[in-house]
C-alpha positions, 0 to 999 in steps of 0.5 A: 619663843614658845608656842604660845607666842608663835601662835599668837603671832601667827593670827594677828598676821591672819587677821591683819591680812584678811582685815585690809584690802590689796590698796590698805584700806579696811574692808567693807562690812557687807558680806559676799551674800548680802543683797546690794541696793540697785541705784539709778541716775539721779535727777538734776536739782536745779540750784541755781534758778537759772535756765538761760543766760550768759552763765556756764552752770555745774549740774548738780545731781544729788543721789542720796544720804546715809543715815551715819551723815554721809551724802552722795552727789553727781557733778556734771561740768561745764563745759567752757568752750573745749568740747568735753564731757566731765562727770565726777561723783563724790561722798562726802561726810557731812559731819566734818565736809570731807570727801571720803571718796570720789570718781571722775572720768577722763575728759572726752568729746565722745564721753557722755552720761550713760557711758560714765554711769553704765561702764562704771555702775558695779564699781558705783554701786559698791561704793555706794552700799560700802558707806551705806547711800539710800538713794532719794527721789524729788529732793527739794531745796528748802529757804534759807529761813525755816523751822525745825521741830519748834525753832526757827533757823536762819542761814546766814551769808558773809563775804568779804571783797577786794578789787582783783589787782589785774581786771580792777572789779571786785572779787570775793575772798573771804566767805562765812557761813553761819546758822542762827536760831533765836531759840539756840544762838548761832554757830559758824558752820563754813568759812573759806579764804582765798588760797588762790586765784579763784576769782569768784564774783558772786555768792549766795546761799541757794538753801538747804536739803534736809537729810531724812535720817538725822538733825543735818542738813546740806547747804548749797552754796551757789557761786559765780567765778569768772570764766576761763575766756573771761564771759560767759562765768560759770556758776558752780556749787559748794556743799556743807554740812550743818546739824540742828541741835549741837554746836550752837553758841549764845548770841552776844549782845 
């Protein structure tokens, strides 16, 4: 071997080294000297028009997008009768709907809000600014009909139900979700299948948010499952991403 190849050798080892970090992942393009943006605890953006009753609600804290199709959002959970506080913060990728990174404390009857964003704020901030999250305030939930740039748009929910074979009520196990435009055709943009004993009693689109960066938006969809006691059930949220101007397929007539 010359020395040539050694020294080649030699800097592929160097910057594969210096190139991941200690757990293998790729580093963060932001330098030591960069100013990282400060982030605050977000508002609860109330999806469910539900204020009182016999429901068990997921909060949903939305925090804010990046400008590459990324959101970032809090969940505070419900607690279902074990006296426990349980914060899970997530980023997820709006163009394919997976979780590219998420946190969830322990749950704990001491553990509350402040403890879970104040102990833990310089590791949130970092990873906020790593994906590039600009924080938003007074975020509004848009309907599901609505126009974007000249076309009109329609958020379309289907489900598919079956009765559950122990309690003998209905239970959905199948959703879609598809966006319509007279001007564009339709495109299916979300579909579950139960994979397990989900017991999910209703479903309806609670609407969208509109990213402020791209053609996206974030659809919101509100679910009811039973509760683990059985009543009250829980309302929780699942989340989707869509963009507004590619995917779409002519109607068939």
């Amino acid at each position: 071997m010359n020395k040539k190849t050694i020294y080649l050798l030699i800097f592929i080892f160097i910057f594969a080294s210096f190139g991941c970090n200690n757990d293998g992942n790729i580093n963060s393009n932001i330098d030591d000297d960069e100013i990282l943006q400060e982030y605050f605890y977000p508002e609860e953006l109330n999806y469910t028009g539900l204020y009182a009753g016999d429901f068990l609600v997921d909060k949903f804290y939305p925090i804010g997008w990046s400008k590459e199709g990324h959101f970032a959002f809090i969940t505070e959970f419900a607690d279902e009768g074990i006296g426990t506080y349980m914060f899970r913060i997530e980023i997820i990728n709006l163009v394919n709907d997976k979780v590219e990174w998420w946190w969830e404390s322990e749950p704990d009857e001491d553990n509350y809000r402040d403890d879970n964003w104040n102990d833990n704020y310089e590791m949130i901030k970092e990873k906020l600014n790593n994906y590039g999250i600009i924080q938003k305030k007074n975020m509004e939930i848009g309907n599901v009909f609505f126009n974007y740039k000249g076309k009109e748009f329609n958020i379309k929910l289907d489900t598919k139900t079956e009765v559950d074979r122990d309690y003998g009520f209905d239970v959905i196990v199948g959703t879609k979700i598809s966006l319509q435009s007279p001007q564009l055709g339709s495109k299916k943009v979300y579909e579950y299948k139960e994979k397990d004993y989900s017991m999910i009693l209703s479903q309806l689109i609670a609407g969208y948010l509109m990213s402020p960066y791209e053609d996206r938006i974030l659809i919101i969809l509100k679910n009811e499952r039973w509760g683990w006691e059985g009543i009250p059930s829980v309302v929780y949220f699942s989340l989707t991403g869509s963009n507004l101007t590619t995917g779409f397929k002519p109607e068939e007539n």
